[in-house]
VOVOMAR-285217 format. One record per residue (C-alpha): residue number from 1; x, y, z. Coordinates in pm, 1 decimal. Layout:
// residues N
+-------+----------+----------+----------+
! fitor !       px !       py !       pz !
+-------+----------+----------+----------+
!   NUM !        X !        Y !        Z !
...
+-------+----------+----------+----------+
//
This chain:
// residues 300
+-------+----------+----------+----------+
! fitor !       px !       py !       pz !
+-------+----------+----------+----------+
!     1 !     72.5 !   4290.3 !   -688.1 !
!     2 !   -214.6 !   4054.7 !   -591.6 !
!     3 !   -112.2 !   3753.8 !   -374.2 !
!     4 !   -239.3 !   3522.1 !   -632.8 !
!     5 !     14.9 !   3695.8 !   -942.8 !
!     6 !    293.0 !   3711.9 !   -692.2 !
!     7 !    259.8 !   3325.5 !   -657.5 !
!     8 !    214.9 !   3204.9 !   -990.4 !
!     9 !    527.5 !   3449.1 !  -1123.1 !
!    10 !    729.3 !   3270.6 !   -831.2 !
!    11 !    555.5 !   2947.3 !   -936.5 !
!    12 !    655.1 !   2967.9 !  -1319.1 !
!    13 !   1060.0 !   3105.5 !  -1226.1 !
!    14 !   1052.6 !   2794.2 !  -1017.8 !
!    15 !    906.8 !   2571.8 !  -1341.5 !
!    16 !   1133.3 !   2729.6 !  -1601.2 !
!    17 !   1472.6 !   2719.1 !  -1387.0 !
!    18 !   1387.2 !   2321.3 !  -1244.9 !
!    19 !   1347.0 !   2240.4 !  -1604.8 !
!    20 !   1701.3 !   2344.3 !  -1720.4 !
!    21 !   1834.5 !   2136.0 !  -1423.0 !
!    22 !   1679.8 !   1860.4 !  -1614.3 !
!    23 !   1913.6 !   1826.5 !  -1917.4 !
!    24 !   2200.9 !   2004.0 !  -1716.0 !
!    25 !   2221.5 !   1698.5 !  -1480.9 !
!    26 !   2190.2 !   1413.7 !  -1780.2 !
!    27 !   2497.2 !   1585.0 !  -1891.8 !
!    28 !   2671.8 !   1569.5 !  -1573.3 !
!    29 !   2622.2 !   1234.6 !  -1606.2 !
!    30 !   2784.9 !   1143.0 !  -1900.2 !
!    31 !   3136.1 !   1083.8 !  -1815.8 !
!    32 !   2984.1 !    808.1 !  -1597.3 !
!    33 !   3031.7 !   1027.8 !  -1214.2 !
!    34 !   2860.3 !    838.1 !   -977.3 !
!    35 !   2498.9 !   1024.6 !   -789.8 !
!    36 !   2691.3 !   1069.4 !   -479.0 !
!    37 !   2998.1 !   1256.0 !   -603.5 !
!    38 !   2742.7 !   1464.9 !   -779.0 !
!    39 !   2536.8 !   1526.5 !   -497.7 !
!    40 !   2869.6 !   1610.1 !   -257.4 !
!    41 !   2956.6 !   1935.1 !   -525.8 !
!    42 !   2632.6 !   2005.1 !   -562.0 !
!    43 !   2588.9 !   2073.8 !   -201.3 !
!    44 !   2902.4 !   2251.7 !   -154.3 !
!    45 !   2790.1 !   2497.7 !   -449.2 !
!    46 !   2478.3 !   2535.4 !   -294.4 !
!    47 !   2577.5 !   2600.3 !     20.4 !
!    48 !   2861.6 !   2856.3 !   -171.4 !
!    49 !   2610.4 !   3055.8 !   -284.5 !
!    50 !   2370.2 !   3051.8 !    -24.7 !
!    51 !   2623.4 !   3104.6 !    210.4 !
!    52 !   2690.3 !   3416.2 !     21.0 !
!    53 !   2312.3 !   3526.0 !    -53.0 !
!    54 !   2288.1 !   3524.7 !    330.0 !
!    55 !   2580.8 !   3750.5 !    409.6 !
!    56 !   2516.9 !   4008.2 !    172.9 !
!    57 !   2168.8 !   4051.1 !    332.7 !
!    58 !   2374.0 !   4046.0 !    681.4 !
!    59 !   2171.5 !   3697.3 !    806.1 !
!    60 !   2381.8 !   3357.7 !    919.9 !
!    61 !   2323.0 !   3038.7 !   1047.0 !
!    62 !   1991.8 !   2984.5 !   1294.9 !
!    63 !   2178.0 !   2728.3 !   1509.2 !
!    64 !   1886.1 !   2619.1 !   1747.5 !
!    65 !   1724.9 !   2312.0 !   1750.8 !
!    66 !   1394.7 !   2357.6 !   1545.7 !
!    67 !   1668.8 !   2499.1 !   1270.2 !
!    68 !   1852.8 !   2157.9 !   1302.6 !
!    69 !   1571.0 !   1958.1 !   1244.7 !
!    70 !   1453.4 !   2144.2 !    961.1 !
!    71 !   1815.2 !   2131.9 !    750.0 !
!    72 !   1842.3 !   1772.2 !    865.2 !
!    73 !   1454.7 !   1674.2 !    728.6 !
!    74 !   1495.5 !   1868.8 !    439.3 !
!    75 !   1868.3 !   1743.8 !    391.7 !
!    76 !   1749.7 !   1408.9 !    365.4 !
!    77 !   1373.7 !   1399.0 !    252.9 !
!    78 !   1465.5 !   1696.7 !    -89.9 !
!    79 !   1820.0 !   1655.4 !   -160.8 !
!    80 !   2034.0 !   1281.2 !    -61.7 !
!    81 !   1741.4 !   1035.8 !   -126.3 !
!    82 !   1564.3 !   1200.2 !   -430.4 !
!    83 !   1905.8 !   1363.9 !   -588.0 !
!    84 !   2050.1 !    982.9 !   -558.0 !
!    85 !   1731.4 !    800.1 !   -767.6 !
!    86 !   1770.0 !   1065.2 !   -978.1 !
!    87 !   2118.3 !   1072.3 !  -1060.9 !
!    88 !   2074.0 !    718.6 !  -1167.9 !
!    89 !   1782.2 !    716.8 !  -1332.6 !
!    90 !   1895.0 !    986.5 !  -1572.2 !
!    91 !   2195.3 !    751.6 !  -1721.2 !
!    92 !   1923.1 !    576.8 !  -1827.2 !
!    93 !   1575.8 !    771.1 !  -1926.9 !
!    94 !   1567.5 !   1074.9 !  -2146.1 !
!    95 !   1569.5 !   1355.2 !  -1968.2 !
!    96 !   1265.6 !   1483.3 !  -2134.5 !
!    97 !   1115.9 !   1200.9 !  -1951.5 !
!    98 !   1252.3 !   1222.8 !  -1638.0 !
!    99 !   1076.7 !   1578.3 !  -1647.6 !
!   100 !    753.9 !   1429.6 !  -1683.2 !
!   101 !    796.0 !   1252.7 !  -1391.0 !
!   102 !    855.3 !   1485.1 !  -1170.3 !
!   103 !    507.3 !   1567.4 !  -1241.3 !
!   104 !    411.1 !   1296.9 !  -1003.0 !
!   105 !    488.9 !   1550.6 !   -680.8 !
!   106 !    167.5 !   1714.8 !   -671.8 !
!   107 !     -7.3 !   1387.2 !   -755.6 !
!   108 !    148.9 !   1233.8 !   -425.6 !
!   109 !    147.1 !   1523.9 !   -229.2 !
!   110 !   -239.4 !   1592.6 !   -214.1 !
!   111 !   -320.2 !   1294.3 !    -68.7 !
!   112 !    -41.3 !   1322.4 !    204.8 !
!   113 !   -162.4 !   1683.7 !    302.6 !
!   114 !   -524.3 !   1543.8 !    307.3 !
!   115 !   -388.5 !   1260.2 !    547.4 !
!   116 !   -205.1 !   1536.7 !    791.1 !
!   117 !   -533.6 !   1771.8 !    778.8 !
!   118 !   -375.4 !   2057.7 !    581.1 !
!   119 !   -600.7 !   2100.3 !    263.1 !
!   120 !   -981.7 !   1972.4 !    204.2 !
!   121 !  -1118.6 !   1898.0 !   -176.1 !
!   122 !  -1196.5 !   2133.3 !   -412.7 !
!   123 !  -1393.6 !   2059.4 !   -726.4 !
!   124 !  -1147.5 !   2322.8 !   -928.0 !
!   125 !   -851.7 !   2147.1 !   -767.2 !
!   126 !   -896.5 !   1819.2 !   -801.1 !
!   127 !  -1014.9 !   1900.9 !  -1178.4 !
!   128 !   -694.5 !   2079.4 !  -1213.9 !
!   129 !   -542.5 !   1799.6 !  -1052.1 !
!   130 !   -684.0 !   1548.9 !  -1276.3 !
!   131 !   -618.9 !   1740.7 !  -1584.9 !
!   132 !   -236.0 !   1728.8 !  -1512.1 !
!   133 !   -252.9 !   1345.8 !  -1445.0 !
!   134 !   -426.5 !   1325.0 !  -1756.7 !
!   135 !   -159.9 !   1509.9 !  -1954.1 !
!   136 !    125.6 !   1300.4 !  -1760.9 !
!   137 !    -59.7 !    992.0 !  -1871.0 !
!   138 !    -56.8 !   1116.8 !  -2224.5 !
!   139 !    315.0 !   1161.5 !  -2228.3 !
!   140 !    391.7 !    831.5 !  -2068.0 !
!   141 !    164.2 !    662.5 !  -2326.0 !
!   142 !    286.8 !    390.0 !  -2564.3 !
!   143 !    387.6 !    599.3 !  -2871.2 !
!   144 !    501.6 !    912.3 !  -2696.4 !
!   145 !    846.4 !    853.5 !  -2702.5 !
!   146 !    934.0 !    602.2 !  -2434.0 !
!   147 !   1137.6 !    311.9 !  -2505.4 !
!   148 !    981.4 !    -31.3 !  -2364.9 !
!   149 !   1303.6 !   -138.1 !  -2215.7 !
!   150 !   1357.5 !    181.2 !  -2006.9 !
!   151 !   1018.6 !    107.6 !  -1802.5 !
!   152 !   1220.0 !   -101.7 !  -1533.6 !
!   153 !   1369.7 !    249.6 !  -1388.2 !
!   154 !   1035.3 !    428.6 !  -1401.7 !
!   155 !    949.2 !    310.2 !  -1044.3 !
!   156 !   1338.3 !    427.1 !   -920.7 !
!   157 !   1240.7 !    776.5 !  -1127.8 !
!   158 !    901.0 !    792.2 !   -891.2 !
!   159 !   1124.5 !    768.6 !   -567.8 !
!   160 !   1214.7 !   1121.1 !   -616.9 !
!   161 !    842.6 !   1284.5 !   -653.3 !
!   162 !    783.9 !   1097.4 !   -323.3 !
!   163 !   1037.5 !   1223.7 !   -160.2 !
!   164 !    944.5 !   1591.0 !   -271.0 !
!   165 !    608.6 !   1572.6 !   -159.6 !
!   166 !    693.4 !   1447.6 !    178.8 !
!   167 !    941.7 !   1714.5 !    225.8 !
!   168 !    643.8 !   1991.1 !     70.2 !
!   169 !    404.5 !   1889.5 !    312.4 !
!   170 !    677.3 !   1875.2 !    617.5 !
!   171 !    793.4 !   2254.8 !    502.0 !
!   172 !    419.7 !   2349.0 !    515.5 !
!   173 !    295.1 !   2173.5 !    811.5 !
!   174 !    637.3 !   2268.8 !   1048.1 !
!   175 !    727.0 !   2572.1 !    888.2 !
!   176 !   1140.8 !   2635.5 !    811.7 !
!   177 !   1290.8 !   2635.0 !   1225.4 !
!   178 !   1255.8 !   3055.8 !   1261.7 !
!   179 !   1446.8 !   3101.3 !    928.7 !
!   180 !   1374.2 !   3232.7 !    604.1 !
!   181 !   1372.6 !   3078.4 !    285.4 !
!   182 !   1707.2 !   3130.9 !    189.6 !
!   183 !   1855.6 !   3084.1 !    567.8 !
!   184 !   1660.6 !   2713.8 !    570.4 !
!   185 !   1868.6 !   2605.2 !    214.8 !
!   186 !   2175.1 !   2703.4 !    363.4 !
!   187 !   2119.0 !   2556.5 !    637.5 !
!   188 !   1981.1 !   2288.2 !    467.7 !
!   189 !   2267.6 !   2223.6 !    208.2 !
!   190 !   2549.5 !   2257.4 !    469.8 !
!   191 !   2396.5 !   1972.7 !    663.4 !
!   192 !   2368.8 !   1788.7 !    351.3 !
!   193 !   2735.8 !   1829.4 !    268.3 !
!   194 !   2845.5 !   1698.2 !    626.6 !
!   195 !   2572.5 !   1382.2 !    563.7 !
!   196 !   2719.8 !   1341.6 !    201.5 !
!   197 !   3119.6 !   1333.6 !    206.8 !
!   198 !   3105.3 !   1012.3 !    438.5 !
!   199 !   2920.3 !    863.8 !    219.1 !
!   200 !   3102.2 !    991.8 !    -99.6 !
!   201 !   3430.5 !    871.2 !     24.0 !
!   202 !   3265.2 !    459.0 !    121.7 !
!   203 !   3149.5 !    407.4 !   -177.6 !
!   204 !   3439.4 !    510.0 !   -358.7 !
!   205 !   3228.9 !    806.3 !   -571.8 !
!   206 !   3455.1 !   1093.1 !   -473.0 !
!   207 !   3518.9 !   1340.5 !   -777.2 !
!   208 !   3836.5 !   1505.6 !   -780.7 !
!   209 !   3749.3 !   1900.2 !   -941.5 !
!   210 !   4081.5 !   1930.5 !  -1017.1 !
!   211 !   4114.1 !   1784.0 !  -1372.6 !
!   212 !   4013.2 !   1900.1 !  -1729.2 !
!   213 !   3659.6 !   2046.7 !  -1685.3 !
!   214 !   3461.3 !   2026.5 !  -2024.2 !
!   215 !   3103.8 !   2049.1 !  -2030.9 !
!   216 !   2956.2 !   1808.0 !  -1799.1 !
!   217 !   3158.2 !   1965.4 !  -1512.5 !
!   218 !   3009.4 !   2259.0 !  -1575.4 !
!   219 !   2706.1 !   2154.8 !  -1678.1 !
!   220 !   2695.3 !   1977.5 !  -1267.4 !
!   221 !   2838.2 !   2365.6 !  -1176.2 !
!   222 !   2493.8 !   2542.6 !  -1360.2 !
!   223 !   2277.9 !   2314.3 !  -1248.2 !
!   224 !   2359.2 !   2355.7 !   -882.4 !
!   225 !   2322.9 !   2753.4 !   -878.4 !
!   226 !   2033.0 !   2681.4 !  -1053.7 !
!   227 !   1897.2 !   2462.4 !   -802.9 !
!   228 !   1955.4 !   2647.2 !   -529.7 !
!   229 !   1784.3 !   2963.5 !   -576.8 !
!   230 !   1488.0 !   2717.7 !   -716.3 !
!   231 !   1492.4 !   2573.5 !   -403.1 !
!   232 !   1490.4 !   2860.2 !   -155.1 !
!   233 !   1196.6 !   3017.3 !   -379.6 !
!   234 !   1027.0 !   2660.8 !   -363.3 !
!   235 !   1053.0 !   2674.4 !     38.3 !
!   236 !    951.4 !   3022.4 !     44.2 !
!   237 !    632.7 !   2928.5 !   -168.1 !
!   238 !    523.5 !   2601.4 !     12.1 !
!   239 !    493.3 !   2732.5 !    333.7 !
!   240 !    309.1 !   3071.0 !    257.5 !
!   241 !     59.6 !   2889.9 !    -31.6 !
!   242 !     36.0 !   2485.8 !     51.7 !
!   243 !    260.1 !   2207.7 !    -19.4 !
!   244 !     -7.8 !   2127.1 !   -327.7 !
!   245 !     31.3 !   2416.3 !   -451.8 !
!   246 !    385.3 !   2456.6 !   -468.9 !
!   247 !    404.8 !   2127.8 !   -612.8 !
!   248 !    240.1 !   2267.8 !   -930.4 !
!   249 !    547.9 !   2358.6 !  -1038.8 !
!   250 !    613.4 !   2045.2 !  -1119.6 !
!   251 !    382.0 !   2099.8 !  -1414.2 !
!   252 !    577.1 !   2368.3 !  -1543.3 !
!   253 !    904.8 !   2173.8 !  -1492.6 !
!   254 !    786.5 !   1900.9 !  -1720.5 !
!   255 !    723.0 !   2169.7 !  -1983.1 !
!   256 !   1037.3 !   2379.8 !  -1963.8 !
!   257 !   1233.5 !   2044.9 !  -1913.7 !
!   258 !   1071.2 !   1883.7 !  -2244.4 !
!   259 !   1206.3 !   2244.9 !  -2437.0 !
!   260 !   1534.0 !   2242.0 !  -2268.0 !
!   261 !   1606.3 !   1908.1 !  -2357.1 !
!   262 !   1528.5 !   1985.4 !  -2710.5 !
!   263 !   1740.4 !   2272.2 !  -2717.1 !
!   264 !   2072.6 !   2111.8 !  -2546.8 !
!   265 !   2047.5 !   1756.8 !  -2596.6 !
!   266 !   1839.0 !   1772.0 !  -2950.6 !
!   267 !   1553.8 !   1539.6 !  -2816.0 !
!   268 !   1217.6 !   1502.0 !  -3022.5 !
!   269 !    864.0 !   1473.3 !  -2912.9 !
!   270 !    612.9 !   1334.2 !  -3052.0 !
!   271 !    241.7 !   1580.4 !  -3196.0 !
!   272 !     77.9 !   1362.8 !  -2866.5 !
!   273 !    330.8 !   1532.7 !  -2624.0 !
!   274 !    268.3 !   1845.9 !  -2720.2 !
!   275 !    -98.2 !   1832.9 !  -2677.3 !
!   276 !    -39.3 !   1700.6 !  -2337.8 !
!   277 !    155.9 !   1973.9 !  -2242.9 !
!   278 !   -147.8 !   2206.2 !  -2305.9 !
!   279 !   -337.0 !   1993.9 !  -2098.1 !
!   280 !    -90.5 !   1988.3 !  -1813.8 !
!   281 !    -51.6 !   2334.6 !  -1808.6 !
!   282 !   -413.1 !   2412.7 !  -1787.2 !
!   283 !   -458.4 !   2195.5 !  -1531.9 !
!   284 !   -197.9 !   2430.1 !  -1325.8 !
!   285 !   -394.1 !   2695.2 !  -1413.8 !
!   286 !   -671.2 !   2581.6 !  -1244.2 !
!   287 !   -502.9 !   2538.1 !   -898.3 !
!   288 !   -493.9 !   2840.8 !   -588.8 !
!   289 !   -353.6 !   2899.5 !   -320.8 !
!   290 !   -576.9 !   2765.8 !    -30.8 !
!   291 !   -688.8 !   3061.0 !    151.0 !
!   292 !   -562.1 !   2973.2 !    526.8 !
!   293 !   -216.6 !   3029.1 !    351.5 !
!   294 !   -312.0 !   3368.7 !    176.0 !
!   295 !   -442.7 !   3481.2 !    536.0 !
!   296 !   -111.5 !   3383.9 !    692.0 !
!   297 !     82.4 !   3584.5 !    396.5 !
!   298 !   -118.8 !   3898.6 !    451.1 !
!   299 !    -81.9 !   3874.0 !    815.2 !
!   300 !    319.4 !   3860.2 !    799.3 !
+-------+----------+----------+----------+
//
């Protein structure tokens, strides 16, 4: 298999498997847990299956210092900041919504690897580029399906994207600290659960998993395996094709997010969103890999 197909399978698992997170977390929500108590079990489910991913193929913890900068970076910059706006913004916005922004990572991310030196312009990128901004625009529009009085958490929504795209162009430009992509999330997520519990316990957000657990329990439980075999593959892929790359599969997270929610929550889109979709998706189509990156894959 062709570098190119191996990335854009890897690249669409990532899309459809983000996208059920979508909807999975809006239900978490809805017994009113707090984003911190979330974030604390999500972390400790992550790092629970991790943890075990990395046994069974006889690797542990990289405790050296490049390692601990890396989990604590990627701790902070893809899981407490961006999981927190998220949390609460999804109370609030739809979550076929909050999947179309999360299209906004390889919007911000571009411009952030062009700042650092790691990617030039490309006519077929930036058209690519352009047609997905086009498509989120569409969505967003008046008429699509978003209620005026729900624009006031937009900007909070956007937090997260940022976040992401810092943390795609750090992955890209410093690499994972000697590990591979499932060693970094482990590492990653336990660092995030020793950040997490302080702050879990101050502001009085602690979830006790010891009561009746009905669907947005497990719902919370779903979404976090989910998440973190997304997120080792999304490591894995930013630093072998480009943090703007990788982003792409933001894209494709918007779509399956958009179906998902229509499928467990019963949302509705308007004949406009689906038209934007198509455009999205083609503008995905039109990004590569940058070739430094395939160079550096064929060389490993």
């Amino acid at each position: 298999m062709s570098d190119h197909r191996l990335f854009a399978l890897v690249l669409m698992a990532l899309g459809l498997g983000w996208g059920l997170t979508q909807p999975l977390g809006k239900l978490a929500t809805s017994t009113g847990y707090q984003p911190f108590g979330l974030i604390f079990w999500q972390l400790v489910i992550c790092t629970m299956v991790l943890g075990a991913l990395s046994l069974a193929r006889g690797k542990g913890l990289v405790v050296t210092r490049d390692a601990l900068i890396f989990a604590l970076v990627v701790a902070v910059l893809g899981t407490l900041v961006p999981n927190a706006t998220f949390y609460t913004s999804i109370q609030h916005l739809p979550s076929g919504i909050m999947s179309i922004l999360i299209s906004a990572v390889p919007i911000l991310s571009f411009p952030i690897a062009l700042a650092l030196g790691m990617d030039r312009f490309s006519l077929r990128r930036i058209a690519g580029l352009g047609l997905g901004l086009v498509g989120v625009a569409m969505i967003a529009a008046p008429g699509a399906g978003l209620p005026g009085h729900l624009l006031v958490f937009l900007p909070l929504a956007l937090v997260g994207p940022l976040f992401y795209a810092l943390e795609a162009n750090y992955v890209a430009r410093a690499g994972t600290g000697g590990m591979d992509a499932v060693q970094a999330m482990f590492m990653a997520s336990l660092v995030g659960v020793v950040l997490c519990l302080p702050v879990t316990l101050a502001t009085g957000q602690w979830i006790d998993p010891r009561g009746n657990w009905a669907a947005p329990e497990w719902a919370l439980v779903g979404s976090s395996v989910v998440h973190a075999l997304c997120y080792a593959g999304y490591v894995w892929l930013a630093a072998r094709a480009g943090a703007v790359f990788a982003a792409q599969c933001s894209y494709l997270v918007t779509g399956a997010g958009v179906i998902w929610a229509m499928l467990l929550l019963g949302e509705r889109l308007q004949p406009l969103v689906w038209v934007a979709l198509v455009v999205v998706l083609s503008g995905v189509a039109l990004v590569r890999p940058r070739a430094a990156a395939l160079r550096v894959e064929q060389e490993a």
